[in-house]
Structure formats: C-alpha cells, structure tokens
C-alpha positions as CSV (number, residue, x, y, z in Angstrom):
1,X,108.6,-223.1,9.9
2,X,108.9,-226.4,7.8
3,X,105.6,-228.8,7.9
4,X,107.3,-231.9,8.5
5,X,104.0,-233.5,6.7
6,X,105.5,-232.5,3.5
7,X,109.0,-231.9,3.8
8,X,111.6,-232.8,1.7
9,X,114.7,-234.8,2.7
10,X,116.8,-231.3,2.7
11,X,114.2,-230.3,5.4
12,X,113.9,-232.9,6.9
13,X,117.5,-233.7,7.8
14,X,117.9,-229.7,8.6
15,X,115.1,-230.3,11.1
16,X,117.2,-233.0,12.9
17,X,120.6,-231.4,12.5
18,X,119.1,-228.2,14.4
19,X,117.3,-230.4,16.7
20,X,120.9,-231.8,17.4
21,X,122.4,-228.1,17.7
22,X,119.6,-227.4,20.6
23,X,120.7,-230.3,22.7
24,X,124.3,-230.1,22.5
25,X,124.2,-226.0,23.3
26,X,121.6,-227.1,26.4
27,X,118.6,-225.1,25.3
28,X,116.2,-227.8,23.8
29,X,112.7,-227.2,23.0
30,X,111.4,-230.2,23.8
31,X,108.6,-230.0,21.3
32,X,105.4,-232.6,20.2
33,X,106.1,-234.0,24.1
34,X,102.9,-232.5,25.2
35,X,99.5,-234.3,25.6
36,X,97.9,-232.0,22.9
37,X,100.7,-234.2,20.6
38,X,99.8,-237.2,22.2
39,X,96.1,-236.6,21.3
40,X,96.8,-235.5,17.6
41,X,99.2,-238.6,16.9
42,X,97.1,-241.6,18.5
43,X,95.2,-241.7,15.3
44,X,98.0,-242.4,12.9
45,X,101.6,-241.1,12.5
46,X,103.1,-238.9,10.3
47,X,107.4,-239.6,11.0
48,X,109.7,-237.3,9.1
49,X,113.0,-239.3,9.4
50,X,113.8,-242.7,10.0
51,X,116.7,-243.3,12.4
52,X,118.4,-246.2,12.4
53,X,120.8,-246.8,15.1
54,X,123.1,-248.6,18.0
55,X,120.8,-249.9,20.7
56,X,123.4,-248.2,23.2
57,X,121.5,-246.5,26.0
58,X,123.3,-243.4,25.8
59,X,122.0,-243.2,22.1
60,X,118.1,-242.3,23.0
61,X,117.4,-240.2,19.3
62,X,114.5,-238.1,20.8
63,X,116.3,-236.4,23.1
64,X,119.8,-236.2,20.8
65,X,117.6,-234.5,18.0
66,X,115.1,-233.1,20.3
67,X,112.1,-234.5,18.7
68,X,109.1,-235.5,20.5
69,X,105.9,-238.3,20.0
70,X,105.4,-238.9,16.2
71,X,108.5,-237.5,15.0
72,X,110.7,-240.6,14.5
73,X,110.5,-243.9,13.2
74,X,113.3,-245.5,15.1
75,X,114.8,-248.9,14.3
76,X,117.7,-250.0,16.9
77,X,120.0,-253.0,17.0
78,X,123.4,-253.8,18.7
79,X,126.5,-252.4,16.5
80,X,123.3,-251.2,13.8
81,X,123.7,-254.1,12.3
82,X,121.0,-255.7,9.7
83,X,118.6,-258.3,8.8
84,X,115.8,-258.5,7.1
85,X,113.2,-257.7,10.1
86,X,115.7,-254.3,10.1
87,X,115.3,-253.8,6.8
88,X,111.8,-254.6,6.5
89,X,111.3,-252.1,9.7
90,X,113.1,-249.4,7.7
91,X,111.3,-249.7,4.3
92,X,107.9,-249.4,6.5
93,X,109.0,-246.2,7.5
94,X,110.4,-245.2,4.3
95,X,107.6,-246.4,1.6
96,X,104.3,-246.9,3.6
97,X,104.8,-243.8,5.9
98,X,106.5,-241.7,3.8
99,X,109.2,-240.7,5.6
100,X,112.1,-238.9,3.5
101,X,115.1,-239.3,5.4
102,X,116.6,-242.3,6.6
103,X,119.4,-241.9,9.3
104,X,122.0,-244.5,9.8
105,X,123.4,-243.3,13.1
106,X,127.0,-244.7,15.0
107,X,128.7,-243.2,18.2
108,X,132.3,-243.5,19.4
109,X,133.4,-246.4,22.2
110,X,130.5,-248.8,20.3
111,X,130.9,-252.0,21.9
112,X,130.2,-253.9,18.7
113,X,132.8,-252.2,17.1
114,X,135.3,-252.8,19.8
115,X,134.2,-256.4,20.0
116,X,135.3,-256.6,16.1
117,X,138.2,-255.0,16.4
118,X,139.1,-257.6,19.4
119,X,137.8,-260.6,17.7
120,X,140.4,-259.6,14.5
121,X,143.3,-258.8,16.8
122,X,143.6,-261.6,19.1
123,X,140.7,-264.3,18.4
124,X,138.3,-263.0,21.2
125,X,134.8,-264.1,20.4
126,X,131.6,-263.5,22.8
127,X,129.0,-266.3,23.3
128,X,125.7,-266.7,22.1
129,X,123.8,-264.5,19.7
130,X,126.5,-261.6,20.6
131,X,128.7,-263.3,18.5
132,X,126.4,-263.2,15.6
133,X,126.6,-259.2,15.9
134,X,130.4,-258.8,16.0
135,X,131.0,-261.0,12.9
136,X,128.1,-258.6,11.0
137,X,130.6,-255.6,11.9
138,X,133.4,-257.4,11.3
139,X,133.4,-256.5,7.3
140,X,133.3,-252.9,8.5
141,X,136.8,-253.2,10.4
142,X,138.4,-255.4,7.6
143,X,137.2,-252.3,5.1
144,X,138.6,-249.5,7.5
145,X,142.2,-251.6,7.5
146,X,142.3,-252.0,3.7
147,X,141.5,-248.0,3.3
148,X,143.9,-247.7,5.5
149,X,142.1,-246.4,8.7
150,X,143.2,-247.0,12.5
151,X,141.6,-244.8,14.3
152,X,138.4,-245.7,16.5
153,X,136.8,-242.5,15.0
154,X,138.0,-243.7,11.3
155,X,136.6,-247.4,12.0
156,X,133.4,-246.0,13.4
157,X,132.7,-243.5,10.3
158,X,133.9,-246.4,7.7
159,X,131.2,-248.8,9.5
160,X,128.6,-246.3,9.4
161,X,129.2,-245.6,5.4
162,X,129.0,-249.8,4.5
163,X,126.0,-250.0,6.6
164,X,124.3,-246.5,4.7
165,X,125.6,-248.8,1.9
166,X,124.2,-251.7,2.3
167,X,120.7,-250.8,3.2
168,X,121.0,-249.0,-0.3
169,X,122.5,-252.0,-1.9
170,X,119.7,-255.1,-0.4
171,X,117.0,-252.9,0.3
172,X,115.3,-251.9,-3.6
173,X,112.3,-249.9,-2.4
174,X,114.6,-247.4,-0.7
175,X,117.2,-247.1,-3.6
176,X,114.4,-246.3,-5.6
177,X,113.1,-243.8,-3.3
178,X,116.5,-241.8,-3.4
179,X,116.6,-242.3,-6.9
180,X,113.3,-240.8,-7.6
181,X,114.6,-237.6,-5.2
182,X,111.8,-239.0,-2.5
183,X,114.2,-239.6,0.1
184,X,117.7,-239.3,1.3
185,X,120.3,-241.5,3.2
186,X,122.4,-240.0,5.9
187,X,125.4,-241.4,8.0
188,X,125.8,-239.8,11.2
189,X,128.8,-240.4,14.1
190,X,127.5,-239.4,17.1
191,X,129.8,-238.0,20.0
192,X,128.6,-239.0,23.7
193,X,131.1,-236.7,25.2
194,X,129.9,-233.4,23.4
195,X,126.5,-234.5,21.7
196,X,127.1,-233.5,18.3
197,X,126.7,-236.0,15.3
198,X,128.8,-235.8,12.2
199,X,127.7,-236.6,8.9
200,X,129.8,-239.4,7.5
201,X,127.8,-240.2,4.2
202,X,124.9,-239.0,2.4
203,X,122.9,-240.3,-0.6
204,X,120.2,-237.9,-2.1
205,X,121.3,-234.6,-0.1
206,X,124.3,-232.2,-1.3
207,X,125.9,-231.7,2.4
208,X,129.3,-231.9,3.2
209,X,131.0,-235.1,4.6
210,X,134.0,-235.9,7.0
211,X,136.0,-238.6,6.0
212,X,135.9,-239.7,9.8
213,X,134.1,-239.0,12.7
C-alpha cells in the first residue's frame, strides 16, 4: 500500500483515480473518516493532492475520490476560475505542504461555462461579481471555437486544459516543482451522471489523455 507521506505524483494520482473507481462502482471505502484520523491529523496535515475545482455542490472531492480528513487540499471557485488568493491557496498546498499532485477538476452542465457560452452567443451577461466569473471563462470558449470544438464536453475539456495551463504559466513555484519531477498537474472532467473523471491534460505524469471529456 502507498504511504501517501512520500508518494510520488504517479502514486499519488493512482491513489485518486482508484479512489474514483470505488465510488463510481458503489463500494467506497470511506477511509481516514474515522476519529482515530481525526486524532492523528489535528496536529498538522500531511495532503497528497491538491484539487482544484468548480464550487458546484454536486462536485464534493472527498466523496468523488473517496478520500477522508487530511487527504486533500481543496481549493474551490465558480467555473475554477483564478486569482491570486487561488493561486496563492494552491502553491501553499503545493510548496509548503508538499503535496505532489495538483488536480484541476471540471464537470459537464458547469454553469460558468454555460453562462460563457451564452454571454458570446447572444450578449447575456449576469450581474454583480457573477459577471466577473463568466468573462474569466470566456477565453476558454473563444479557444474551444478556434480549435474548432462545439461540443459541451469539448468546451468543458478545452477550459480545463487553459486553466491546468495557466496555473503552470502565472504560478513559478509550481512550474518549477513539475520541472524538478516534485509534482504533477492533472486535468480531470468529471461526469455527474456516472461519476467517473477523465483526464483531459497532464504535466509531469505519462498517462493517456482524451482530447475531450
């Protein structure tokens, strides 16, 4: 069994994909959930992934991985979209708790997405801060239309992959980390109908990689 104090970013994203494979066949283990985990992480935690994703509520990455207390370092915003309190959140997890995988993570029927897509098509813009969200996804859509992509699954993927992109692009501390072989970026497209998540991109891990979701 992997110590996920040490493991690598190969173990690390092999632990989540099988934690994923236990919840979409319905037999999870439900594991570090107990109060002997509770007990043995109060002091300080030990994460082995960092998952960054949509804030949806169907999106909850304990129980989609089937990970428990001390596991996961999770950073969650509307659409995944970034700013520098994201950023900052995920280089924490990456540099000062060691964590050697970082997880951008998408679904299908993402409201920011659709917003995006809406605002481009006919000129439909929400109020308030939401606004602010849909015009950070926007880039995403414009990219998935000059590639040539119409699908919802094809948008979705193509916005995961700029924003696995751009943390790797702003964010120097991680870059470096994947450089040095410390750490890995993943892209994942998660399915609310059957559970599963896709991998969409990867930086630092040799896995293979649908062009959509």
């Amino acid at each position: 069994m992997t110590d996920v104090q040490t493991a690598t970013p190969q173990e690390a994203f092999e632990l989540l994909m099988a934690g994923n494979q236990r919840f979409v066949t319905g037999e999870p283990a439900h594991p570090n959930q107990d109060a002997a985990r509770r007990a043995a992480t109060a002091p300080a935690q030990r994460p082995f992934a960092v998952l960054f994703g949509c804030s949806d509520s169907r999106l909850a990455a304990e129980i989609i991985f089937d990970r428990g207390l001390g596991d996961l370092f999770v950073v969650r915003t509307a659409g995944h979209v970034t700013g520098n309190e994201v950023l900052g959140s995920i280089e924490y997890g990456a540099a000062v708790l060691d964590c050697p995988l970082v997880v951008v993570l998408g679904h299908d029927s993402c409201g920011a997405v659709g917003a995006a897509r809406a605002a481009l098509e006919d000129g439909t813009t929400p109020a308030g801060y939401i606004r602010d969200v849909v015009e950070r996804v926007t880039p995403s859509v414009l990219a998935a239309r000059a590639a040539g992509y119409e699908k919802p699954e094809e948008i979705l993927a193509e916005h995961v992959r700029n924003t696995v992109d751009l943390l790797l692009d702003r964010s120097r501390i991680l870059a470096e980390r994947v450089e040095a072989g410390q750490a890995a970026v993943v892209g994942l497209c998660y399915r609310l109908a059957d559970g599963t998540a896709q991998v969409v991109a990867a930086r630092g891990l040799d896995v293979p990689v649908a062009l959509s979701a």
